[in-house]
KELUMBA-156386 format. One line per 5 residues: their letters; for each residue x, z, y of C-alpha. Coordinates in steps of 0.5 Angstrom, whole numbers, padded with zeros to 4 digits, m for minus. Each point is the difference from the previous one (the first is absolute). Layout:
N
a = X:Z:Y  ...
This chain:
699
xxxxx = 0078:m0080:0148  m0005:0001:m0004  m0007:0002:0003  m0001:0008:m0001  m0007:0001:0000
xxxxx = 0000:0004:0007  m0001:m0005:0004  m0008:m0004:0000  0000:m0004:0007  0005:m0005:0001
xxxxx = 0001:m0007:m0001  0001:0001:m0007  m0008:0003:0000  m0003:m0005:0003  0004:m0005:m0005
xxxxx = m0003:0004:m0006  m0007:0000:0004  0001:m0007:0000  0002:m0001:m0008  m0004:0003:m0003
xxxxx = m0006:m0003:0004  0003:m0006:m0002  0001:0001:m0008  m0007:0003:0000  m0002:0000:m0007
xxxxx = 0007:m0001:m0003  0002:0007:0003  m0007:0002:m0005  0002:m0005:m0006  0008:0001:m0001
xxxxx = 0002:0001:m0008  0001:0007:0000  m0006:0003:0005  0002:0005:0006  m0005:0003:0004
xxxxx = m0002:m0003:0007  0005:0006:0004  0006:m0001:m0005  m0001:m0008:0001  0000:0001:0008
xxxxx = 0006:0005:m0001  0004:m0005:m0004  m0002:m0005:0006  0002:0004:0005  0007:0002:m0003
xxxxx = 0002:m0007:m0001  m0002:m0002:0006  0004:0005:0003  0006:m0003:m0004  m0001:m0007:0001
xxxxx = 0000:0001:0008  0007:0003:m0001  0002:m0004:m0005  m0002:m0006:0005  0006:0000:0003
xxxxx = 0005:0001:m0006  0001:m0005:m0005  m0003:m0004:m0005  0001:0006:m0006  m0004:0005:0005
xxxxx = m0006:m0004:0001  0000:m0003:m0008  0000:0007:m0002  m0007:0002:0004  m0003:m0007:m0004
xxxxx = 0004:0002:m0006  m0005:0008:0002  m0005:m0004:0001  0000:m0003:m0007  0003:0006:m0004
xxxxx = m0007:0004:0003  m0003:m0005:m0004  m0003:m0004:0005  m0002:m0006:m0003  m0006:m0002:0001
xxxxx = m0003:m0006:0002  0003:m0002:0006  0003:0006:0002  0007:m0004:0001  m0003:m0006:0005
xxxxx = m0005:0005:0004  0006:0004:0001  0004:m0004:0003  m0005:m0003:0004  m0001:0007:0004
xxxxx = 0008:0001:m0001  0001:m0007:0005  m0006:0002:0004  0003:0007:0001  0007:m0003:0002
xxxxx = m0003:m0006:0004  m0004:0006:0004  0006:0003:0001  0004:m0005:0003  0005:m0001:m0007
xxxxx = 0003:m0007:0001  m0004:m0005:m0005  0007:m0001:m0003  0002:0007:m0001  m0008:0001:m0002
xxxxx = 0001:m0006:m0006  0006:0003:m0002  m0002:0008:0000  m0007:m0003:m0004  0004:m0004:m0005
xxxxx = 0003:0007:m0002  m0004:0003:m0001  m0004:m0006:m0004  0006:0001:m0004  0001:0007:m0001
xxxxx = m0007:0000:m0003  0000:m0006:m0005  0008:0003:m0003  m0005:0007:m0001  m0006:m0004:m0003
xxxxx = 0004:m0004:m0005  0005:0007:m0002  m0007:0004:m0001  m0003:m0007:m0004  0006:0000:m0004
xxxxx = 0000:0008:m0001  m0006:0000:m0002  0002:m0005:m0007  0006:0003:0000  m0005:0007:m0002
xxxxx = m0005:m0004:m0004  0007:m0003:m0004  0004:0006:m0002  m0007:0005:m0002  0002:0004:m0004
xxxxx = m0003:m0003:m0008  m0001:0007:m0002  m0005:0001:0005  m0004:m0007:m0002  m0006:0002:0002
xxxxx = 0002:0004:0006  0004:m0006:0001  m0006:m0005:m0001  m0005:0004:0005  0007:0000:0005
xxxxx = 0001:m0007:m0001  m0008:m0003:0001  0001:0005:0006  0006:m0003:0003  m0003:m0007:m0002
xxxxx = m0007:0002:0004  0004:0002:0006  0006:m0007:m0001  m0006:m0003:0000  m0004:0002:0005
xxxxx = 0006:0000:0005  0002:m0007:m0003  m0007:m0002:0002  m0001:0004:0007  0007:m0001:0003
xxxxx = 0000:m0004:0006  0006:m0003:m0001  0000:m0006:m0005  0001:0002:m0007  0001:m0004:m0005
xxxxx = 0003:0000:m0008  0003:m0006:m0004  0003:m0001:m0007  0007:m0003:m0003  m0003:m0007:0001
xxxxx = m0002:0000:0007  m0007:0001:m0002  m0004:0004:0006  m0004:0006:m0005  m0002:0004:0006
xxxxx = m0001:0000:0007  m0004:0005:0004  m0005:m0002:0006  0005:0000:0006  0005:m0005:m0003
xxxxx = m0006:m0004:m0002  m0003:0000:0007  0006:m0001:0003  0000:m0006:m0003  m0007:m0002:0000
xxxxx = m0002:0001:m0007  m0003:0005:m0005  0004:0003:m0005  m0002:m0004:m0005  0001:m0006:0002
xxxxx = 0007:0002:0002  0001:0003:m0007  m0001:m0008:m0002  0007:m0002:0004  0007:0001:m0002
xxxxx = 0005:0003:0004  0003:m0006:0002  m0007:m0003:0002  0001:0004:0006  0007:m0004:0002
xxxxx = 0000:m0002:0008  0004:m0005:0003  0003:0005:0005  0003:0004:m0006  0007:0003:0001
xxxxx = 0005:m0005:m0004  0002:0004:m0006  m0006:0005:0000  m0003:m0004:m0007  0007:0002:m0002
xxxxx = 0000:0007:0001  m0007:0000:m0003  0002:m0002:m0007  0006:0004:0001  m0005:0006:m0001
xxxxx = m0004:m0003:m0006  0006:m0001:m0003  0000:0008:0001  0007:m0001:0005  m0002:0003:0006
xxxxx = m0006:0006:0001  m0002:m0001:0006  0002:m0006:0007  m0005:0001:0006  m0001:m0007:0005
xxxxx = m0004:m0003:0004  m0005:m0005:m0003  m0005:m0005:0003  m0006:m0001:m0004  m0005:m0005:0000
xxxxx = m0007:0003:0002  m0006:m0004:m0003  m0002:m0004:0006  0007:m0002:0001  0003:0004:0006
xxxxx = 0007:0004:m0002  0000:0007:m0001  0007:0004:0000  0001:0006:m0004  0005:0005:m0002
xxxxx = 0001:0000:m0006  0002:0005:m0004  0002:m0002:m0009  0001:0006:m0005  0001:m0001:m0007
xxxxx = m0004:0005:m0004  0004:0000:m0007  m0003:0002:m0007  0002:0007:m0004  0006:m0004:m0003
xxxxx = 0002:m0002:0007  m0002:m0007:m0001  m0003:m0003:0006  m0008:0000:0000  m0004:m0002:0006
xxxxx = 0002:m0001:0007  m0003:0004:0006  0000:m0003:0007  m0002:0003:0006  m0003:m0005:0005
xxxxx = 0000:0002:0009  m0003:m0005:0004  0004:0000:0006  m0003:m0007:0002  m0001:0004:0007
xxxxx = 0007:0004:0000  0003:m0007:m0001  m0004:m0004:0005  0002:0005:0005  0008:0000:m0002
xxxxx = m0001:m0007:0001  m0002:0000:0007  0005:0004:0002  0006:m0003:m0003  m0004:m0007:0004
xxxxx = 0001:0004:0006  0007:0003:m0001  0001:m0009:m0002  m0003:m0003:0006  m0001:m0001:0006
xxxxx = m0008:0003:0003  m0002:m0005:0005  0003:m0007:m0003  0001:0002:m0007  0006:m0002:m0001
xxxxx = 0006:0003:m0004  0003:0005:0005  0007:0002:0001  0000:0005:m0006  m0002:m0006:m0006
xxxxx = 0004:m0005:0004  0006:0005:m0001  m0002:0001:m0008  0000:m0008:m0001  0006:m0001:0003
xxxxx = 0004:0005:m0004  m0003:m0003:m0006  0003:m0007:0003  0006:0003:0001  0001:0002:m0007
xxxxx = 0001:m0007:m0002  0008:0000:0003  0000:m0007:0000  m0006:m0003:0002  m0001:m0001:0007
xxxxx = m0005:0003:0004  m0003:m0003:0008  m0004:0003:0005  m0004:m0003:0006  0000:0005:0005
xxxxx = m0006:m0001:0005  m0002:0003:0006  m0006:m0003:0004  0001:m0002:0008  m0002:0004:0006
xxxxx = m0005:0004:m0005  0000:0005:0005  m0001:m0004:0006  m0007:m0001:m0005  m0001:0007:m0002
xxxxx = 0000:0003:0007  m0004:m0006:0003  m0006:m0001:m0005  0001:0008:m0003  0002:0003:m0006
xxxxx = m0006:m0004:m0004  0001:m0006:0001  0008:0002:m0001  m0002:0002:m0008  m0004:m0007:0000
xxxxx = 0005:m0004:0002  0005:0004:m0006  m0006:0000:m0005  0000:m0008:0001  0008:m0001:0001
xxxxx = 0001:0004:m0007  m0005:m0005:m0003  0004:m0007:0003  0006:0004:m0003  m0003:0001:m0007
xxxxx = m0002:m0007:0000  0007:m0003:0001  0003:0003:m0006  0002:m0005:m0006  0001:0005:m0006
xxxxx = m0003:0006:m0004  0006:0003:0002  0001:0000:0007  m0003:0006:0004  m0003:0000:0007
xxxxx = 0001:0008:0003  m0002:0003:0006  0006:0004:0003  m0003:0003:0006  m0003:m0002:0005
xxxxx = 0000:m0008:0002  0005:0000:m0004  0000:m0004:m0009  0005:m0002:m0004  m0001:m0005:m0007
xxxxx = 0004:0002:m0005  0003:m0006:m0004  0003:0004:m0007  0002:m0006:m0003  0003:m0005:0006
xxxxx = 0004:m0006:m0002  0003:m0001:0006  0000:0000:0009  m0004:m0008:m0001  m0006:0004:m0003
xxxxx = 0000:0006:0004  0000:m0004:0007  m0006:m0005:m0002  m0004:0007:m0002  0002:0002:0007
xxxxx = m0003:m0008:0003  m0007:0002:m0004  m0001:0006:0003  0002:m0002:0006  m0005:m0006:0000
xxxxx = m0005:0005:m0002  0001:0004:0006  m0001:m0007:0004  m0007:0000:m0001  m0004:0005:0005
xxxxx = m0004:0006:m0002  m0007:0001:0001  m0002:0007:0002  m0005:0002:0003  m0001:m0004:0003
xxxxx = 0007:m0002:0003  0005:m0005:m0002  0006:0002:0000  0006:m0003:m0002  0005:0005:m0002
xxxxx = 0007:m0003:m0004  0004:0004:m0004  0009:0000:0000  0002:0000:m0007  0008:0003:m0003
xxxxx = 0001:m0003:m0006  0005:0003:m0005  0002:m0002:m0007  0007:0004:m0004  0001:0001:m0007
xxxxx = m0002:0008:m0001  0007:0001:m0004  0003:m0001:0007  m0005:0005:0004  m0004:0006:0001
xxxxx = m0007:m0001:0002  0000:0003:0005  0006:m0005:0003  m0004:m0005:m0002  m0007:0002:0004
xxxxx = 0004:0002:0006  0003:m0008:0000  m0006:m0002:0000  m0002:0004:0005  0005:m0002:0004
xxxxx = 0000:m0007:m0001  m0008:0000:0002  0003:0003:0007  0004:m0006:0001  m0006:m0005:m0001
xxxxx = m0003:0005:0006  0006:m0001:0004  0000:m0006:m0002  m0007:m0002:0004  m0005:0002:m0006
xxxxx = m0005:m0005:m0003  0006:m0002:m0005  0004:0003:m0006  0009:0002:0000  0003:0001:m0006
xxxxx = 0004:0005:m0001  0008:m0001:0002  0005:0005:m0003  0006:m0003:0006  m0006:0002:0005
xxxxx = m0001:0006:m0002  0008:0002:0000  0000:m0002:0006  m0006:0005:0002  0002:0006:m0004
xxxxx = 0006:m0002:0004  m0003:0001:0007  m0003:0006:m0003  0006:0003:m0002  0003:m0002:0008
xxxxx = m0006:0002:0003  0000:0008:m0003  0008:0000:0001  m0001:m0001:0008  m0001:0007:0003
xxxxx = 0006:0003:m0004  0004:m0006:0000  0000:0000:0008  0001:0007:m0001  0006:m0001:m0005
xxxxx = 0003:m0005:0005  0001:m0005:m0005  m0003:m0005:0005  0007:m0003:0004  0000:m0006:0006
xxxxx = 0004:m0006:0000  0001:m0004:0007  0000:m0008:0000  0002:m0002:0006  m0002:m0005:0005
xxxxx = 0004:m0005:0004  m0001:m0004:0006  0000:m0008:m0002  0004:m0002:0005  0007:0004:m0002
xxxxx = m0002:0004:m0006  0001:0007:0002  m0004:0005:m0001  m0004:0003:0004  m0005:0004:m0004
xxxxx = m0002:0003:m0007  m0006:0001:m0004  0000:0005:m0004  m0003:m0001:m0007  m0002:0006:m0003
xxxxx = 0003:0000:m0009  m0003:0006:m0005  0006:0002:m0005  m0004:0001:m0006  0002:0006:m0005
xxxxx = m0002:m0005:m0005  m0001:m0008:0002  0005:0000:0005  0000:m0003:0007  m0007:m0002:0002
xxxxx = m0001:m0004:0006  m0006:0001:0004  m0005:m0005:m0001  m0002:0004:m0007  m0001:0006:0003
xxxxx = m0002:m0001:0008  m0006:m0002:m0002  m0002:0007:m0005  0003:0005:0006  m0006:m0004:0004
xxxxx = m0005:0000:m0005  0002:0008:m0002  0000:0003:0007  0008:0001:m0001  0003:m0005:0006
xxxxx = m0001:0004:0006  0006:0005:m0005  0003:m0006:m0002  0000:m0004:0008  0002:0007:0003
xxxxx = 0007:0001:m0004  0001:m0008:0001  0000:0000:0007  0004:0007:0001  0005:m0003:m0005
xxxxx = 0001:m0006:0004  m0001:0003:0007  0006:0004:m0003  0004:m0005:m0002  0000:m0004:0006
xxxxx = 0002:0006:0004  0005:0000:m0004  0003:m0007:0002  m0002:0001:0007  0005:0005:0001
xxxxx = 0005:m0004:m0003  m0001:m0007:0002  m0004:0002:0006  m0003:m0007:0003  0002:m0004:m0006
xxxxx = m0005:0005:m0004  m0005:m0003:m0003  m0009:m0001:0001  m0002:0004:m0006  m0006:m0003:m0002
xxxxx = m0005:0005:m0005  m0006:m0003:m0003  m0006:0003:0001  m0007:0000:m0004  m0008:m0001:0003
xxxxx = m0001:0007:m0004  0006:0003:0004  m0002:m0002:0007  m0007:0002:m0001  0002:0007:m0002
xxxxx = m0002:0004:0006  0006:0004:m0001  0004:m0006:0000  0002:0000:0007  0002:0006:0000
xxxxx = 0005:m0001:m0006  0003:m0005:0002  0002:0003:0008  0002:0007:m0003  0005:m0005:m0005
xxxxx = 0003:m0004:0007  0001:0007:0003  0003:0004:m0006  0005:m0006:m0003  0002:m0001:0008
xxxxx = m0001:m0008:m0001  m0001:m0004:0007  m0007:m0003:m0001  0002:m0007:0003  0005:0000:m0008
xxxxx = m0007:0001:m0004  m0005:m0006:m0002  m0005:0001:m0004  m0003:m0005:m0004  m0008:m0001:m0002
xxxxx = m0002:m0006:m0004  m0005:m0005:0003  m0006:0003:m0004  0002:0007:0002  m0001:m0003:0009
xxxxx = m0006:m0002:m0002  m0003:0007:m0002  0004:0003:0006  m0005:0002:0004  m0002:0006:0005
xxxxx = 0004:0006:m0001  0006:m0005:m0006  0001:m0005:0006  0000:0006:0006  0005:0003:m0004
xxxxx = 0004:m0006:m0001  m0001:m0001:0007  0002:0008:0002  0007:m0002:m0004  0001:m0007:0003
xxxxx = 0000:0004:0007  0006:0005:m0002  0005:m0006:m0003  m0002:m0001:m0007  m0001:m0008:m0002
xxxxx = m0006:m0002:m0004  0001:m0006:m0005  m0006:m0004:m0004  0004:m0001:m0007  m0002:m0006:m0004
xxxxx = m0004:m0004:0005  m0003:m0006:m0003  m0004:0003:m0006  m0006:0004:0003  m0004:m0002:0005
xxxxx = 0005:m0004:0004  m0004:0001:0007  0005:m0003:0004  m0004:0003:0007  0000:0006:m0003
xxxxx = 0008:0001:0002  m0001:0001:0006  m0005:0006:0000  0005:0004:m0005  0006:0005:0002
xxxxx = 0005:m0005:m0002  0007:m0002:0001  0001:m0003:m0007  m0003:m0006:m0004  0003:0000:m0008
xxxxx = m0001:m0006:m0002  m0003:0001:m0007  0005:m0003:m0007  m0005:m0004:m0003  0001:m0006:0007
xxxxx = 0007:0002:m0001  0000:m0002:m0007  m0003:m0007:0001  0006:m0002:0003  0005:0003:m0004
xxxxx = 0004:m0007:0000  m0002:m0008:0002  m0004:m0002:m0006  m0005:0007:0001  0000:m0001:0007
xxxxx = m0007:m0004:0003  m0002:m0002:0007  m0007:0005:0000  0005:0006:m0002  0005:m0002:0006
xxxxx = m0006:0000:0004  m0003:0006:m0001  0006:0003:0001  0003:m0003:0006  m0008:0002:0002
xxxxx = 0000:0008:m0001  0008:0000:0003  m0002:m0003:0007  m0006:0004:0001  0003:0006:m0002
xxxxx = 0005:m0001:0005  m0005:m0001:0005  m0002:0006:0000  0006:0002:0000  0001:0002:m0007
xxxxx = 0006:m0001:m0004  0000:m0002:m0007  0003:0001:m0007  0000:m0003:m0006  0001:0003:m0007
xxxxx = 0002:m0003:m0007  0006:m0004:0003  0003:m0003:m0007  0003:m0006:0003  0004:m0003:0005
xxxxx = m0005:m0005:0000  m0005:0005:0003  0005:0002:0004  0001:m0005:0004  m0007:m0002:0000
xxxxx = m0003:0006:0003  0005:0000:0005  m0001:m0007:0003  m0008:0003:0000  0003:0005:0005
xxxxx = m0002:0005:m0005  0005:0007:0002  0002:0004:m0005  0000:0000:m0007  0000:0004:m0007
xxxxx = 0002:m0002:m0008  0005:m0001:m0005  0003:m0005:0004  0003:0005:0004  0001:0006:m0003
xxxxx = m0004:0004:m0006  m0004:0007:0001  0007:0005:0000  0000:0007:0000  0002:0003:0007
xxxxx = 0007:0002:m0001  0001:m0009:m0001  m0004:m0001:0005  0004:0005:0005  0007:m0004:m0003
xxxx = m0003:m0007:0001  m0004:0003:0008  0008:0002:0001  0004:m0006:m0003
């Protein structure tokens, strides 16, 4: 809303207090004369509007510039000290600097469209003076001439006119400042004197477009080269000014210097593109260029993804500075590992770059970039008076951009830098598409877990497990299967570990060992002392599950199995963690009946006195041993040693023992001459479903 006069406090008050202290003797001197109060009023009007039209768009503001001029305002310099107490003014009441070049540009702009209308109005009056009134005409004429003139000269921003030639006939006093010349020495140039490298392609063009009288007007930044060699950027606006007969006659240019304004927006887009602590290409430009990488859908584009090592053992043990340090210098070594123009370093946040390879030919170069950088990081630093050796892991990634997404190619990258961690750092991994299925895959298994349990898609299949002297059996191992919607039947070796890692085997373990409790139930009341020891395998992570006791003993009491009918199974590295309240309550269901066994002996720590201290009734040989004498040719002495060794002994401490894997009668024989109890594998039977295992427990 325009200002109404009624109010004279305010922000805008102080704004036009401000301007017209500023103008000085332009509020006395503009063309058409006003008094000192009508000056301020203006002032204070447009103050009032510029402030409201402060948060509107660009025709609000270039209006109160374009008022500005149309109130003939144009003496010298009155645009540039505007602007100056404008940006001052905006500065002052915390107007983003962007925001604040934008508004003043506006502004600039309003008032040079309303300058030239008014320059062009003027000529236009003096051309079409009535020719019966020639000597009203004239004095009119050598009046609008006087005043042209004086505000041709006066005007702060740079004027200048040209003939048909390129010939420069006039230029006032600001354009010949601006550039370091007097005017006459300025009217010696051609037009084409004042050529800049830095000159818009096509700009000469559009140029000798308006001589040929093609176009009227165009407006462009333009750079000028100033008497002392440095560059000044200008807006330039070109008009053609044509004759009675519409032929073209001269050219008007209005030149701005917006060196400052261009200065400015070009610090912030360098803000906007790079990283502030180490100067690197942040994650904004990293984005721009490797869309434009992928816009050539046939050229392959690499990355090194590179993440420093331990950096925040540093940073927490020698602070934050030091920290910065240390990235400010990393940046550098990455900068200087680069091969080609092309290639850009960025900082992705954190410890963590990428070198960005657009044109890559092939893995062979993207892995010895990763060998270059990796011995850079070789070299310790020197900060601050520490030495530090800080290594880096580097993911190296390479596809053609027609057969990704940009976003699928820095996610591999990152990814593959993860195995190079995992892999024990100080070292490179490039990217493997089976590995990453198979992790996609686990990924998959791991968030379907909690639902598939609840589901009942998990199911138990039994082995059974045979004396070695007559074959029978004696015992089952029930071998937990996931019946996936999708992949089908999953044994557990895939998906055991991710319930571990995912919090999800206590749910998992519980409905295992309730279903096997149950089953064997089932044959107890059918086969009664014929019934099979039901053997359930149990995790490090369930025993020490405080509430894991509780659960097991509530399952024996609710499914009614008689204690003495379950063994529960720990592997050796499992005992070795079992202690305090694990190993108390392994010993607590020991006491009520239930057999504890040490499942795959032989390939932990194989602490034989350890035996002894353990709940155990049961020794299961790991099938690693038993697979070393699958047949004659395989067997070696050393093996049949050890084994005759951890037999022996676990009979001493009056342990039975079972072997796995059992695939040969060669085997078989074997164990059973090396007094080994029972034994469990393809030999005798494969893992079967309950309903088969109760026809072969009733054969």
């Amino acid at each position: 809303m325009a200002w109404d006069g009624s109010d004279l406090d305010g922000p805008h008050a102080d704004l036009a207090g401000r301007w017209a202290a500023a103008l000085g003797g332009g509020v006395r001197d503009h063309v058409v004369p006003l008094s000192t109060a009508e000056s301020r009023r203006l002032l204070m009007r447009l103050a009032a509007d510029l402030l409201t039209a402060a948060t509107g768009d660009a025709a609000q503001v270039a209006a109160v510039g374009a008022a500005l001029a149309t109130a003939h305002f144009v003496g010298d310099e009155v645009l540039g000290r505007s602007l100056t107490v404008l940006g001052a003014y905006f500065a002052e009441t915390g107007v983003a600097p962007a925001r604040s070049a934008e508004l003043l540009g506006w502004f600039a702009a309003g008032y040079m469209r309303a300058f030239r209308a008014w320059l062009l109005a003027e000529q236009e009056s003096v051309r079409t003076a009535d020719i019966t009134a020639r000597q009203l005409v004239e004095q009119q004429l050598r009046t609008s001439e006087a005043r042209l003139r004086a505000v041709f000269a006066q005007a702060g921003i740079g004027t200048g006119l040209s003939d048909m030639t390129g010939r420069i006939v006039e230029v006032n006093s600001a354009f010949a400042q601006m550039l370091g010349y007097l005017p006459e020495q300025m009217c010696r140039f051609d037009v084409t004197d004042l050529s800049h490298p830095e000159d818009p392609p096509g700009m000469w063009e559009l140029y000798d477009g308006v001589l040929r009288g093609e176009h009227d007007s165009l407006q462009l930044e333009k750079a000028y080269r100033h008497r002392d060699g440095h560059t000044v950027w200008t807006n330039l606006n070109v008009s053609l000014v044509r004759d009675d007969e519409g032929d073209p006659q001269y050219t008007l240019v209005l030149v701005e210097d917006i060196s400052e304004q261009r200065a400015l927006r070009e610090r912030l887009n360098y803000r906007a593109h790079h990283d502030p602590l180490t100067g690197l290409a942040n994650r904004s430009r990293f984005f721009d260029t490797l869309t434009t990488a992928f816009a050539d859908r046939s050229s392959r584009v690499g990355l090194c993804y590179v993440d420093l090592d331990h950096f925040k053992t540093v940073n927490d043990t020698f602070g934050h500075a030091l920290g910065d340090e240390l990235l400010f210098q990393a940046a550098a070594r990455l900068q200087g590992c680069t091969t080609e123009p092309d290639q850009l370093v960025a900082r992705m946040g954190g410890d963590e770059f990428v070198i960005l390879v657009p044109r890559a030919s092939g893995t062979g170069d993207l892995a010895a970039l990763a060998r270059t950088i990796l011995a850079a990081f070789a070299r310790p630093f020197e900060i601050q008076g520490h030495r530090l050796t800080v290594t880096v892991s580097v993911g190296v990634m390479i596809e053609q951009a027609g057969l990704t997404t940009t976003d699928a190619l820095l996610q591999a990258a990152d990814t593959t830098m993860y195995w190079a961690k995992t892999g024990g750092r100080s070292r490179y991994a490039v990217f493997d598409p089976d590995r990453r299925r198979r992790e996609h895959t686990r990924a998959e298994l791991t968030a379907a877990l909690p639902a598939a349990v609840n589901r009942g898609e998990f199911f138990l299949d039994y082995q059974p497990i045979v004396t070695l002297a007559d074959r029978q059996p004696v015992a089952v191992e029930a071998l937990v299967r996931w019946q996936h919607p999708e992949l089908g039947v999953i044994t557990p070796t895939r998906f055991i570990d991710l319930a571990e890692d995912a919090g999800h085997i206590a749910a998992l373990g519980a409905m295992v060992l309730e279903q096997a409790c149950r089953d064997a139930r089932g044959w107890h009341d059918r086969f009664g002392l014929r019934a099979p020891v039901i053997s359930v395998n149990v995790s490090a992570a369930e025993v020490a599950d405080p509430a894991w006791l509780d659960r097991v003993r509530t399952i024996i009491a609710e499914t009614g199995i008689d204690p003495r009918l379950l063994q529960l199974e720990l592997t050796e590295r499992a005992f070795m963690h079992a202690t305090g309240r694990p190993l108390r309550a392994l010993r607590t269901l020991t006491d009520a009946g239930v057999r504890i066994a040490i499942d795959d002996f032989g390939t932990g720590y194989s602490n034989l006195a350890y035996l002894g201290q353990l709940p155990l009734h049961v020794v299961k040989l790991a099938g690693q041993f038993i697979h070393r004498i699958r047949t004659t040719t395989t067997s070696d002495r050393g093996d049949l040693l050890v084994l005759e060794t951890i037999v022996d002994l676990s009979h001493a401490l009056g342990l039975t023992v079972t072997a796995e894997c059992v695939e040969t009668l060669h085997q078989a024989d074997r164990l059973l001459g090396l007094g080994c109890d029972t034994a469990q594998g393809w030999y005798f039977h494969h893992p079967m479903p309950a309903d088969r295992l109760t026809e072969l427990l009733g054969s």
